[in-house]
N, C-alpha and C positions, 0 to 999 in steps of 0.2 A: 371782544378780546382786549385784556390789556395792553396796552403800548407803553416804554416807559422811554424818555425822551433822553438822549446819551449826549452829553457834552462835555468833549474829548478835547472842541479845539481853543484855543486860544482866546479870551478873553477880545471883545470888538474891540474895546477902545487900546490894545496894547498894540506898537508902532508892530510892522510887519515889515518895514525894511522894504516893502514893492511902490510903485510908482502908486500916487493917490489915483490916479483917474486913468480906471478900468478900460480905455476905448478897445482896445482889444478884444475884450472878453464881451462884448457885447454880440447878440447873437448874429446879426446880419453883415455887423465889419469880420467877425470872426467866419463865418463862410466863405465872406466874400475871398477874404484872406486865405485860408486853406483852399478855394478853388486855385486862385492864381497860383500858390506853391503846388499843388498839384502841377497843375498846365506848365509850369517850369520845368520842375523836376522829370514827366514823367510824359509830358507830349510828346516826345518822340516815338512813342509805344504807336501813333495811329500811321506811320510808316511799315511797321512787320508785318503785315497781313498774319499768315496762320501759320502754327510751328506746331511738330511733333501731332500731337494728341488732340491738335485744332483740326484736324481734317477729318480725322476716326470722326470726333461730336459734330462737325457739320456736316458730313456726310448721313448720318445718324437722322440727327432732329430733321433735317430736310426729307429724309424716309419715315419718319415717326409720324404717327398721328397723334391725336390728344388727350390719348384716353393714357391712363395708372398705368397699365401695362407696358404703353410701348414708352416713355415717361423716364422707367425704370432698365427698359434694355439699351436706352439711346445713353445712358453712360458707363456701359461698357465696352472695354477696349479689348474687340475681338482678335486684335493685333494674333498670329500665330495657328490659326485657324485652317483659315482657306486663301487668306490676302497676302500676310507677310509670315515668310518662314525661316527660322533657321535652323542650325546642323539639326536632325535625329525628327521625333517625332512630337514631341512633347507641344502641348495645346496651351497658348499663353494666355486665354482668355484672364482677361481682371474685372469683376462685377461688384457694380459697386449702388446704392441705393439712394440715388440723388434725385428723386421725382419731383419735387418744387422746384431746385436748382434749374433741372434740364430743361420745365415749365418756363420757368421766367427766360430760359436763354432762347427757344425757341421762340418766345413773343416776341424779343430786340431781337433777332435776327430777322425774322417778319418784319419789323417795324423799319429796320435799316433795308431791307429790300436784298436781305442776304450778304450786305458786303462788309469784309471782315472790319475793314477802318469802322466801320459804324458801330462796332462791337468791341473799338477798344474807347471809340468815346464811353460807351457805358462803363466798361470797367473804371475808367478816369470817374465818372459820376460813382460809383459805387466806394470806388476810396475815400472820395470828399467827404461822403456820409459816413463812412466809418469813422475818418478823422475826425468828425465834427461832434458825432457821438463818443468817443473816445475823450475827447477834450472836456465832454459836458460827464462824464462819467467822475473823470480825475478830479474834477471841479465839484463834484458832489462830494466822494470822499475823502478828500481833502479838507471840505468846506469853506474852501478859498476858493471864489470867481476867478481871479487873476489868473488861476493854473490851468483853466482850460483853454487859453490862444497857444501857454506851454506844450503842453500834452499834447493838443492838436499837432502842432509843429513840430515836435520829436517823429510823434506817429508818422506824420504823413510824410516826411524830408528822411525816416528812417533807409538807408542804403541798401538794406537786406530785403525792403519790400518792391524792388524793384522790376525782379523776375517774377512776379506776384503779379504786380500790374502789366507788366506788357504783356503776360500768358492772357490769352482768352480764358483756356481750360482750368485756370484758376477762378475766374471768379465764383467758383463754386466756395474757395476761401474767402473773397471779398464775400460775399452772403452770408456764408452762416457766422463769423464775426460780427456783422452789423445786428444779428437777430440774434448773436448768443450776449451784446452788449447791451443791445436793449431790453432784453429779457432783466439782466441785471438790473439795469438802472429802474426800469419799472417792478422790480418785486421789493428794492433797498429803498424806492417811495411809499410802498405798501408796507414795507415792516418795520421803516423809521429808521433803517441804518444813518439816515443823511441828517437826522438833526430834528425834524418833526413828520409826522405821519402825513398830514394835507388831507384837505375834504375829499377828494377823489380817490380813496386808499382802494375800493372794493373796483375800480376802472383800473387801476396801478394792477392788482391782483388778474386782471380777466387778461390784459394786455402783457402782462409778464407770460402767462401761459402759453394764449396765442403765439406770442415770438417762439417760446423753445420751440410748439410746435412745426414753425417754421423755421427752424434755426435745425430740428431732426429729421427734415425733409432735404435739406441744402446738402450735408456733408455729415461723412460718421463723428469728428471729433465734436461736433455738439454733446456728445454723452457726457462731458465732464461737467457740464449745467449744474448740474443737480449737487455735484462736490463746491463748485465754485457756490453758493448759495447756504449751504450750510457751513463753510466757514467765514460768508458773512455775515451769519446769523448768529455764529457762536464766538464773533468777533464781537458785536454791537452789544447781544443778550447774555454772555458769558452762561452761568450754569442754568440758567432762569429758560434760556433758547429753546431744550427739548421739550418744556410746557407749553410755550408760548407758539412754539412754528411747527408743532409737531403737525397736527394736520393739513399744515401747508406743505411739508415736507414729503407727506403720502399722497396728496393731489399729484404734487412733480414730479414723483417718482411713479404712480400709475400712467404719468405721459410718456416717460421713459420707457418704462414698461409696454407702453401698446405700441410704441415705437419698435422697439425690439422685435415684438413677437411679429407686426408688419415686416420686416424687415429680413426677419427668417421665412416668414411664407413667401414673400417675391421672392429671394435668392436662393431657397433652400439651397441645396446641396453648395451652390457655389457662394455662401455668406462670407467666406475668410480668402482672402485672397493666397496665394502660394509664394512658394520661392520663387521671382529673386525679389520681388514685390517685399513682399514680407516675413521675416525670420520670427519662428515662434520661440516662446519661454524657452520651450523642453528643448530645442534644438542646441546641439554644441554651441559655441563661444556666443551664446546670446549675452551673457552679465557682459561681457568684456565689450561686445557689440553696442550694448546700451551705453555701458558708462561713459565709452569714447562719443557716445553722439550726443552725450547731456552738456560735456566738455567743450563737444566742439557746437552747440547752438549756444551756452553759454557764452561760449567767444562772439559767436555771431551775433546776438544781442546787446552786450555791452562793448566788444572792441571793435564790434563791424566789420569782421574777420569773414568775406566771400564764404558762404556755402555753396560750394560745388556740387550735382547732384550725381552719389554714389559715390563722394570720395572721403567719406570720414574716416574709415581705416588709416589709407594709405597717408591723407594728409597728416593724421593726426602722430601715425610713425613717422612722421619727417619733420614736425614744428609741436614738437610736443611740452617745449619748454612757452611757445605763445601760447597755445590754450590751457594750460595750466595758469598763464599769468590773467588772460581772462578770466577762470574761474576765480580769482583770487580777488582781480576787480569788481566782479559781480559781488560777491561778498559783503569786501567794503564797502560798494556802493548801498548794500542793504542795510550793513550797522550803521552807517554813514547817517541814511537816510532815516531809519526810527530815530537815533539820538536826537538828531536834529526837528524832528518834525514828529511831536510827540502825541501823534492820532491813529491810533490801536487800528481801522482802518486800512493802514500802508501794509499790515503784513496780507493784505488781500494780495499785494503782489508778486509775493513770493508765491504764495499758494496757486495764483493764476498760471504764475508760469509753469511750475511742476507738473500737476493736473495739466495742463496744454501738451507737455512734454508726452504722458503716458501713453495718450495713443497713436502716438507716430513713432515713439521710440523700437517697435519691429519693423516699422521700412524704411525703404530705403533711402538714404539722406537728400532733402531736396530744398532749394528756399523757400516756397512758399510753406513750408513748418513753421518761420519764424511770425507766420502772419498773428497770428491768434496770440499767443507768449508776447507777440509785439506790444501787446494791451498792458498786460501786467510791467513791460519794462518802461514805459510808460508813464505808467504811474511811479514806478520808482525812480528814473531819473526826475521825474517833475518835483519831489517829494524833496529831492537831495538838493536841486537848483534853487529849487524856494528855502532851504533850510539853511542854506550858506549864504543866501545872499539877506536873508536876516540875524545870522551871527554875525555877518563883517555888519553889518549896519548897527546892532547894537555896541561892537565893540570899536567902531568906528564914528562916530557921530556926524563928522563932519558932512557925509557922506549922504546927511540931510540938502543939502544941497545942489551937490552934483551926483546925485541917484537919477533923476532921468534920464541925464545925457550917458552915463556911466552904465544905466539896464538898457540901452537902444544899441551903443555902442557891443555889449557884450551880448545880446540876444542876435547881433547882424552879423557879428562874425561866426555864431556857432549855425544862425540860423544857412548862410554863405559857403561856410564847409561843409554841411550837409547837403545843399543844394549839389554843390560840384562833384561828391562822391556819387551822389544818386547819378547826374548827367554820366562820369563815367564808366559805374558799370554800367545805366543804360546804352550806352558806344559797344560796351564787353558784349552785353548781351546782343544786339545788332550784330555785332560782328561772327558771335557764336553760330546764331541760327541762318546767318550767309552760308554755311556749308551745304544745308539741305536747299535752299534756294539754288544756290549754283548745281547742286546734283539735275535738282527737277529742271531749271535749264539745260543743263546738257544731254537729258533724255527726250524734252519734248524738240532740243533744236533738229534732231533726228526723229521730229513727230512723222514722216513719210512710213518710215521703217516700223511705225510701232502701232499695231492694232489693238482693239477692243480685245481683252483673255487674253493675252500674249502673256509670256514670262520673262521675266527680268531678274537678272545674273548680274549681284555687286559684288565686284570682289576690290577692296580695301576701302568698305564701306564707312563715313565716319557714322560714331558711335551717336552723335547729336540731329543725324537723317534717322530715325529708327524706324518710320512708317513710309518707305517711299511709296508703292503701288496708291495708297490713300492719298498723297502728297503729288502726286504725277496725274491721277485722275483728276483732282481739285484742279491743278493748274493748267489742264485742258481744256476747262470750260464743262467737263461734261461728256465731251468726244468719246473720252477712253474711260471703257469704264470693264469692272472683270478682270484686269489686271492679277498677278501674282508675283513678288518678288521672293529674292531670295539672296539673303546675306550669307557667301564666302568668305569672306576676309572682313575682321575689323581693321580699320585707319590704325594707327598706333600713336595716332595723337585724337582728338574727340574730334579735331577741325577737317585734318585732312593726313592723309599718309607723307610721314615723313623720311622714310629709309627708303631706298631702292628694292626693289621689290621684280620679280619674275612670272612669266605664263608659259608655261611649255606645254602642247597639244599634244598628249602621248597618242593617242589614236582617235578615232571618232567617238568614244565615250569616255575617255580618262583624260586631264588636265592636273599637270603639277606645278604649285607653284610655291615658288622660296623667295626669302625675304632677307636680308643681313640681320645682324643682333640689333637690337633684341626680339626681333620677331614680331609674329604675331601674337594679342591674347597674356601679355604678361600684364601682374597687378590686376588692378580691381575689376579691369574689364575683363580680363580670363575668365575673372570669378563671374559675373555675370552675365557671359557669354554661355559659359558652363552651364546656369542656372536655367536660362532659359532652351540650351540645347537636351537637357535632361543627361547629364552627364558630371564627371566629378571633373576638379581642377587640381594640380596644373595637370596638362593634358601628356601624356607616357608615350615616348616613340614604340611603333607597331598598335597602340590602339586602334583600333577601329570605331564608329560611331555608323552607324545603319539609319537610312533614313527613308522614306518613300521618293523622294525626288534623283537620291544620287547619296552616295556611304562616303566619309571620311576616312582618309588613315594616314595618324600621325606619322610622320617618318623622322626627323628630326626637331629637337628642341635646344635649347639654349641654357645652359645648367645655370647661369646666372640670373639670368630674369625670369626663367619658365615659360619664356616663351615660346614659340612655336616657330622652326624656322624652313621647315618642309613638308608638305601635306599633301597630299594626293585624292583628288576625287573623283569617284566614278559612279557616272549618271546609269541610270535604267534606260533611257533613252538617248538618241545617237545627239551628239552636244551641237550641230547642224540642221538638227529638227528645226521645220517652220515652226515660225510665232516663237523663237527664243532666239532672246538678247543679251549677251555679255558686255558689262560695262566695269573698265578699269580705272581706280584712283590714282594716282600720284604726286609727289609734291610739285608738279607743276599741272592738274586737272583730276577733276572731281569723280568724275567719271566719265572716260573716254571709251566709243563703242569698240567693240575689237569684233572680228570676224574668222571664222571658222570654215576653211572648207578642203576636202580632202578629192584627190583624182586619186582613181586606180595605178596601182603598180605598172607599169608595162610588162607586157608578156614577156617572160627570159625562153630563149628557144637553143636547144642544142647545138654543137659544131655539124 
């Protein structure tokens, strides 16, 4: 096949305005360098042990065997089931087709001997390597060596990949990133995007595929491979590409293909996850849904504007004039970035990010979205750095001179702020997943009281504990296991309840309880409380909600927030039943036991 060799960039012997001697960019300072900004930035992650959705998959793989099958069940989160349950009846399972992913975690958890710290050093390794391939990516299309210690360091000191790295249950993102970048780098060796094709084109070709395949084993948004790829090929080849890559095009798209159809035979019926997980096309305010999350990860990529998870609605109706101004930055930074830096290449960026965007734009908002998009922004701030710091050079001369000291000084203060933003969300995030630790403390501190199958009663649950029975088992060693909770009341803040709040025992099987304004259940969490109860929001005084455990019925709301500020519930079984446990939040404890118990009337006897 013909190759035709593209040269896009800039002439060798024209100044470039960068420090002459590359030590940065050389591969082993440059590791060395991205492990230590890791271990800076992000070693506080081996303090968390397991959060959320860490104890569902270690519970999981630690029952799974090794075979395809259980592979693929071990990353579903049966959350709703039979373990954790909330209002009504509705089955929350979420199925998802991670079988390499759940392969490799179950080997490093084997390997570490099951303990979680040994599971965030891997994630710490698994970013190094993305950053280090991310650097050597930007540095291809670029075709400037100097921009991959850049790239690397934007990536890796990135603020938004925070809660990415300390998650265990992400590194299903750190993986198929590393195997959707390699895949890249190794087919743009094979079709010559990077300047020449090299004797190894047909090993470039076998190891490009390999990756996707392992990059559509890891996680679903690998699917966009096959887009990212054809508009590098219609970037390098322009009209010439559908001659040239066409049969490389139907090789990667038959992976795709048997990937899919795998994909629907494991999961059949449950391939698409539901609401609140995920909002499809056809469903009411999906456009309005979308556009506000494209706005606000735009923000989150170029201003470093916190992605909260589940809160783009509501944030974005309340700072809607900042993510407007991030979209406006991202922008410029893209004109910015072609003028300057005139290698057909860079619009690989844009398109990265887009394609990245699509298949997360139906769920529901979370940080680790920005991991994958983290690649394409990436390359564009590297594109616009090197772009400016060779216009003030040519219009600057002097600047021959003191260019070194002048690029160490400006690459330690950007590189310095990002360190410090990364430490303190890492502090935010610490402190966030403290709430379900103090919960499971104050359940096992009453580990006397609490057997193996018992049920557990949270009423003003934060919204950031979402799996305790999984999270309560894990932190007993093992002891309690069968477990069933059962979330009453959301917190009305995600940490912990902050309004005063009421329990009143109407009889042996009814309990009322009220809250001041705003209540329970207002904003985004109503809606999602909703979602998962199988029920509509905001929730209507005299509703009722029916459920196998014990029926809801609104009784009062709060016409201002929608919240809930009276509710009533009444169990099928007497609420003094052995093996059940009521535990209450408030702003001053997480969940404190409370106890229930009723004596007979005394006989009334006539005069």
């Amino acid at each position: 096949m013909e190759q035709t060799q593209i040269t896009t960039a800039p002439p060798a012997a024209q100044p470039t305005g960068l420090p002459h001697t590359p030590f940065l960019a050389r591969p082993l300072v440059r590791l060395g360098m991205i492990a230590l900004l890791v271990a800076i930035c992000h070693g506080a992650s081996l303090t968390t042990d397991l959060w959320l959705d860490d104890y569902l998959h270690y519970q999981q793989l630690q029952a799974a065997d090794w075979t395809f099958s259980d592979l693929v069940d071990a990353a579903t989160l049966d959350a709703g089931v039979d373990r954790v349950r909330f209002w009504g009846t509705v089955e929350n399972e979420l199925h998802f087709f991670r079988p390499a992913a759940f392969g490799l975690m179950k080997a490093e958890y084997a390997l570490v001997g099951w303990r979680p710290a040994g599971m965030h050093v891997f994630n710490l390794l698994w970013h190094v390597a993305v950053a280090y391939l991310v650097g050597s990516l930007v540095a291809s299309l670029l075709r400037e060596p100097r921009a991959a210690p850049i790239a690397s360091i934007l990536f890796a000191a990135m603020p938004n990949h925070v809660a990415t790295v300390y998650w265990i249950a992400c590194q299903t993102e750190l993986m198929v990133t590393l195997f959707i970048v390699l895949t890249v780098l190794a087919y743009g060796r094979w079709a010559g995007w990077f300047g020449s094709i090299g004797s190894g084109r047909s090993r470039h070709l076998v190891l490009a595929i390999a990756a996707m395949a392992a990059a559509f084993g890891c996680r679903e948004n690998a699917i966009i491979l096959p887009g990212i790829i054809v508009v590098g090929d219609l970037l390098t080849a322009g009209r010439r590409a559908p001659r040239r890559c066409l049969w490389a095009w139907l090789l990667l798209a038959g992976v795709a293909g048997c990937y899919l159809l795998i994909r629907q035979l494991a999961l059949a019926d449950a391939a698409l996850p539901h609401r609140p997980y995920l909002l499809y096309p056809w469903d009411p305010g999906f456009a309005a849904f979308a556009g506000r999350k494209v706005l606000y990860y735009l923000a989150g990529l170029f201003l470093y504007v916190p992605i909260v998870p589940g809160s783009a609605a509501t944030y974005f109706a309340t700072q809607t004039n900042l993510l407007w101004i991030g979209t406006g930055w991202s922008v410029i930074v893209l004109v910015a970035a072609l003028l300057l830096w005139r290698v057909r290449l860079v619009l690989l960026a844009p398109a990265w990010i887009l394609l990245a965007f699509l298949p997360i734009l139906p769920v529901t908002p979370s940080p680790h979205h920005l991991y994958l998009p983290g690649v394409g922004a990436a390359l564009l701030l590297t594109a616009l750095l090197l772009g400016l710091w060779r216009a003030a050079h040519r219009a600057l001369p002097v600047l021959d001179r003191a260019e070194p000291h002048l690029w160490r000084v400006a690459a330690g203060i950007g590189t310095t702020a990002s360190v410090c933003a990364c430490l303190i969300w890492g502090w935010i995030f610490i402190l966030g997943i403290s709430s379900e630790k103090q919960l499971v403390h104050d359940v096992l501190s009453q580990a006397h009281s609490v057997q193996p199958g018992d049920e557990l009663f949270f009423i003003n649950q934060p919204l950031i504990a979402g799996w305790p029975a999984p999270a309560i088992e894990v932190g007993s060693g093992g002891r309690l296991h069968g477990l069933k909770s059962y979330t009453l009341t959301l917190a009305d803040t995600p940490l912990i309840m902050s309004h005063p709040s009421q329990v009143v025992p109407l009889d042996r099987y009814q309990l009322r309880l009220a809250s001041d304004p705003p209540g329970w259940f207002s904003g985004t969490a109503g809606q999602v409380f909703a979602d998962l109860s199988g029920t509509t929001w905001p929730f209507q005084p005299g509703q009722i909600i029916p459920g196998p455990v014990f029926d809801v019925t609104i009784e009062q709301t709060d016409p201002d927030s929608d919240g809930v500020t009276s509710l009533r519930l009444t169990f099928h079984e007497p609420i003094d039943k052995p093996k059940r446990h009521f535990y209450f939040g408030s702003p001053h404890r997480i969940a404190y036991p409370l106890g229930f118990t009723w004596q007979p009337a005394p006989a009334v006897t006539g005069p």
